[in-house]
C-alpha positions as CSV (number, residue, x, y, z in Angstrom):
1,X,233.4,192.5,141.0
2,X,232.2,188.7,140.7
3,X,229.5,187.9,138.5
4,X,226.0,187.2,140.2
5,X,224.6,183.8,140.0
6,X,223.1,182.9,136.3
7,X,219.7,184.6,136.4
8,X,218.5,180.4,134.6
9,X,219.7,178.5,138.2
10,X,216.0,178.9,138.7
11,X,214.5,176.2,141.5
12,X,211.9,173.2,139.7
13,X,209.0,175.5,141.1
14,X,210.1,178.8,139.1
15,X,210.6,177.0,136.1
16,X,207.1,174.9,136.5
17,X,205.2,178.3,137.3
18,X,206.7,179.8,134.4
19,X,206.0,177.1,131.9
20,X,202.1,177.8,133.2
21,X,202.9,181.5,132.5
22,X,204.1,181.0,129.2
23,X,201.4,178.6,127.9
24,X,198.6,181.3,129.4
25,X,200.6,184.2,127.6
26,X,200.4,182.5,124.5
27,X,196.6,181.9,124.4
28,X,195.7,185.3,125.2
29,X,193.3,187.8,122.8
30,X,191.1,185.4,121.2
31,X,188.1,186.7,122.5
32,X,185.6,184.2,122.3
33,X,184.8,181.1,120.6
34,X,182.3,178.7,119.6
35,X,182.6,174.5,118.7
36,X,180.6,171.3,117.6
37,X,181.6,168.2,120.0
38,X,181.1,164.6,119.6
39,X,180.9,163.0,122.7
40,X,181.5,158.9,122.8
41,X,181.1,157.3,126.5
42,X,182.7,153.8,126.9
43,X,182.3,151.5,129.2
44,X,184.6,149.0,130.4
45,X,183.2,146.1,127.9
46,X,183.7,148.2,125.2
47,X,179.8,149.4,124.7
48,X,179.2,153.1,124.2
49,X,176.6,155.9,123.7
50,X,177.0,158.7,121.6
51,X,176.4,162.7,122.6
52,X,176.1,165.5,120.7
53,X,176.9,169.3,122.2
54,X,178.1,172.6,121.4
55,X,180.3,175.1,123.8
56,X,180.7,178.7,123.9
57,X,183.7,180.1,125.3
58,X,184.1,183.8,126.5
59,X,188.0,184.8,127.3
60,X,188.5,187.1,130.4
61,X,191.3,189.1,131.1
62,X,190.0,190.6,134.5
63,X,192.6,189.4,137.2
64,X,191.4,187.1,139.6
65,X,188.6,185.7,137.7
66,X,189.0,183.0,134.6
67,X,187.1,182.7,131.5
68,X,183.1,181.7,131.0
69,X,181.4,178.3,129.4
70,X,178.1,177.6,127.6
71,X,177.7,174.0,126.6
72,X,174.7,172.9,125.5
73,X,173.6,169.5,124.3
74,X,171.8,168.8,120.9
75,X,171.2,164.9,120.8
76,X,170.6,162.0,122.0
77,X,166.7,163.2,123.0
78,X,166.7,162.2,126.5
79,X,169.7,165.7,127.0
80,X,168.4,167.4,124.7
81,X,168.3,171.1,126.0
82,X,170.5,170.6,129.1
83,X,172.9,173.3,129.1
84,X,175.9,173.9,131.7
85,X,177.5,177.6,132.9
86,X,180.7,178.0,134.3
87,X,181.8,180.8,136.0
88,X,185.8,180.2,136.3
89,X,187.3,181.5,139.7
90,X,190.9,181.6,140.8
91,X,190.8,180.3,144.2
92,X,187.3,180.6,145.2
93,X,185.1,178.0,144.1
94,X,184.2,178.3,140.4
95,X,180.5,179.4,139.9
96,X,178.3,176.4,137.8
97,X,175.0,175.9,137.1
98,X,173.2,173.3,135.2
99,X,169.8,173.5,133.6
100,X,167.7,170.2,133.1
101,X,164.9,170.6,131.0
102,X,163.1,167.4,132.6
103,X,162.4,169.6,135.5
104,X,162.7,173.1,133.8
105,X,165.0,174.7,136.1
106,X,168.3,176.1,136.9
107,X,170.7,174.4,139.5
108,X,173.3,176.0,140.9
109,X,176.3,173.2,141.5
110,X,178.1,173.3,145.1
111,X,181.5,173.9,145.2
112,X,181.8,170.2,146.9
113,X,180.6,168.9,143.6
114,X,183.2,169.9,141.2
115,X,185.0,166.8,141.6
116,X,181.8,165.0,140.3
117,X,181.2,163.3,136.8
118,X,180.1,165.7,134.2
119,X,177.1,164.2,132.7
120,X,177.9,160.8,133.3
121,X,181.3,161.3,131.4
122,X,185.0,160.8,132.6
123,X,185.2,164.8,133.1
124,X,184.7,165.8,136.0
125,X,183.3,169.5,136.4
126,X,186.6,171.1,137.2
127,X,188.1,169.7,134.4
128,X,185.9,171.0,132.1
129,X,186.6,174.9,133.8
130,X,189.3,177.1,132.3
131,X,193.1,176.0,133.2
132,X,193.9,180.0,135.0
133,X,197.4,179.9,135.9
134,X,197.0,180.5,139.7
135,X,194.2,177.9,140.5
136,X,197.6,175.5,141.2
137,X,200.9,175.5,142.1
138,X,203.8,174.2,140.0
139,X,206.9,171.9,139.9
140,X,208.8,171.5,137.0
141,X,210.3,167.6,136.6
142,X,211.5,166.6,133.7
143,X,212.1,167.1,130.3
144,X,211.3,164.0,128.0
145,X,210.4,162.9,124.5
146,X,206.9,162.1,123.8
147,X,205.8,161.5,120.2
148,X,208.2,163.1,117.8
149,X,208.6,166.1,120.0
150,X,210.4,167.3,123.5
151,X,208.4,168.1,126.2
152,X,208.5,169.4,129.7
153,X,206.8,167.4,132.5
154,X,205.3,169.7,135.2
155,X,203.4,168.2,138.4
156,X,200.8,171.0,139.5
157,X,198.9,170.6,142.6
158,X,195.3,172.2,143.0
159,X,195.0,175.2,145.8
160,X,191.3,175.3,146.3
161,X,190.4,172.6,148.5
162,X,187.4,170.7,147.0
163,X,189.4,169.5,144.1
164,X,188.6,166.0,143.7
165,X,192.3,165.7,142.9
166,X,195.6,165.7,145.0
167,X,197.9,166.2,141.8
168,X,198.2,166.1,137.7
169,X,200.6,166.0,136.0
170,X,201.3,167.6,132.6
171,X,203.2,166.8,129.6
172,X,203.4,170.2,127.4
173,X,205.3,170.3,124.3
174,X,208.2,172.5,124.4
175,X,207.9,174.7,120.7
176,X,204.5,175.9,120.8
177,X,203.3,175.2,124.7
178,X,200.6,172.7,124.3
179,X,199.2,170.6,126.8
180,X,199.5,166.7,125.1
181,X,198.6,164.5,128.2
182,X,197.3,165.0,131.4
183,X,197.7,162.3,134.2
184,X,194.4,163.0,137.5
185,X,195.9,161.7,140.9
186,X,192.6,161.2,142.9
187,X,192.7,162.2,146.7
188,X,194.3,158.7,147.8
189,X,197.4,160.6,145.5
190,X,196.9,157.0,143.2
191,X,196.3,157.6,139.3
192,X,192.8,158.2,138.4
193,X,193.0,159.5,134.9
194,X,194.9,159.9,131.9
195,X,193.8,162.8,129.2
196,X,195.5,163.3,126.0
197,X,194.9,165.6,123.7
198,X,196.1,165.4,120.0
199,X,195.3,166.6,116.3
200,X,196.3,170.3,117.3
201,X,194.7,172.8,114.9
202,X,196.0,176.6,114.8
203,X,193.4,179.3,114.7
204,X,193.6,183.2,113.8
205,X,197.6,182.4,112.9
206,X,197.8,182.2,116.6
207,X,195.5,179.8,118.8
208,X,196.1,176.2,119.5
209,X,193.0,173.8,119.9
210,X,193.1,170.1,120.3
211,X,190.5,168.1,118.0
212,X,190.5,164.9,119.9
213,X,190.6,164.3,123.6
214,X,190.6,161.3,124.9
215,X,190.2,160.7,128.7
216,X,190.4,157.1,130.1
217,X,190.1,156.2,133.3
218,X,192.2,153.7,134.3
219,X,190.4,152.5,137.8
220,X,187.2,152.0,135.9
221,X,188.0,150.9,132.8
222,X,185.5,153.6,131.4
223,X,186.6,156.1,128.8
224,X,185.2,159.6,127.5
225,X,186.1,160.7,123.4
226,X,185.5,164.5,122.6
227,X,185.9,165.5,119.0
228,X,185.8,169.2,118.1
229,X,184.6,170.5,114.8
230,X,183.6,173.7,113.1
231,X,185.7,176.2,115.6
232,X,184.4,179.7,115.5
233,X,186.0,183.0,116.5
234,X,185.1,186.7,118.0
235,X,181.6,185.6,117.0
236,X,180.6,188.7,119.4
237,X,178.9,187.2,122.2
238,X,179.1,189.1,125.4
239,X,178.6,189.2,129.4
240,X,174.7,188.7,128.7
241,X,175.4,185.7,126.9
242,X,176.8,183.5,130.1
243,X,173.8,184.2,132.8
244,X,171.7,181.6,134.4
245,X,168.9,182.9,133.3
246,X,170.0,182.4,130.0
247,X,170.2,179.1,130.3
248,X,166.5,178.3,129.9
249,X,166.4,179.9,126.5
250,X,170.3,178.3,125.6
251,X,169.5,176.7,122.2
């Protein structure tokens, strides 16, 4: 009998969706997680202002829902105390709230608003929400250098529909499945954004985390610098940690 096809003929979208696969499977188990950020705003002349925050991270396996976010924010004064909670959905909207201590309560952030700046930075909401495998669909491109190492180059286009973005697309280095850049296509489908991620740090023998990120944006002029120190592991926070209420007493 003739041989079937070669199982790796695989079309650019099953090899896309399963580069997405493979960089979830490798991040799963670590629980939960906690980290100090540095947060530098630029503007286009070159001025900035300085943030400091911390995030909380709870992993969830349940299908159809993504992980959880605390961050709360520790200096300058004039933040101090404003904490954000994300609730990461597949397709549904992703559930966020924000507390501001100026006013002392909790708002809940519309789903129209994901696409907005998070707290005046180049971030918008969404991108600050867990990367689940089945918020987009995939298309693999190319594979190309970048830096000393190979990479694949995967376009993935959002399915929910108040995505402030039409496309990204990702560069994700081929040994160990990191995401190293990021280019944001707005909803004109012209480039918005680039993100790249670099000084990768392994954790628990296992987990990959990025101490710099760097997002310019490149219709602005403005840029956002996140630097990530003192990582923390299955510290034991739970459900009970990520309410809104919670958010009030988030210190």
């Amino acid at each position: 009998a003739f041989l079937a096809a070669p199982a790796l003929a695989e079309t650019p979208e099953e090899k896309g969706l399963a580069i997405a696969h493979e960089i979830d499977r490798r991040d799963l188990g670590w629980v939960d997680s906690e980290v100090d950020l540095n947060m530098v705003l630029t503007n286009r002349n070159g001025e900035s202002s300085t943030r400091d925050l911390r995030t909380q991270s709870l992993e969830n396996t349940e299908t159809g829902f993504g992980d959880k976010g605390l961050t709360i924010f520790d200096k300058p004064r004039d933040i101090e105390g404003t904490a954000f909670l994300s609730h990461t959905k597949i397709t549904e909207p992703d559930d966020q709230w924000i507390y501001l201590p100026a006013i002392k309560r909790v708002k809940r952030i519309s789903s129209v608003n994901k696409s907005g700046p998070f707290v005046g930075s180049e971030f918008a909401y969404e991108d600050l929400a867990s990367q689940e495998v089945e918020k987009y669909k995939y298309k693999w491109l190319q594979d190309e250098g970048c830096g000393n190492r190979q990479c694949f180059v995967v376009e993935r286009y959002p399915v929910y529909e108040h995505s402030g973005y039409t496309k990204q697309i990702i560069w994700v280095d081929q040994d160990e499945y990191r995401v190293m850049k990021v280019e944001y296509y707005d909803r004109k489908s012209e480039l918005l954004k680039v993100l790249v991620q670099s000084e990768y740090q392994k954790y628990l023998d296992k987990y990959w985390r990025p101490l710099r990120m760097q997002m310019d944006n490149v219709q602005t002029g403005k840029a956002t610098t996140l630097t990530f120190k003192n990582y923390k592991f299955r510290t034991g926070v739970d459900e009970g940690d990520f309410t809104p209420s919670r958010l009030k007493r988030a210190r």
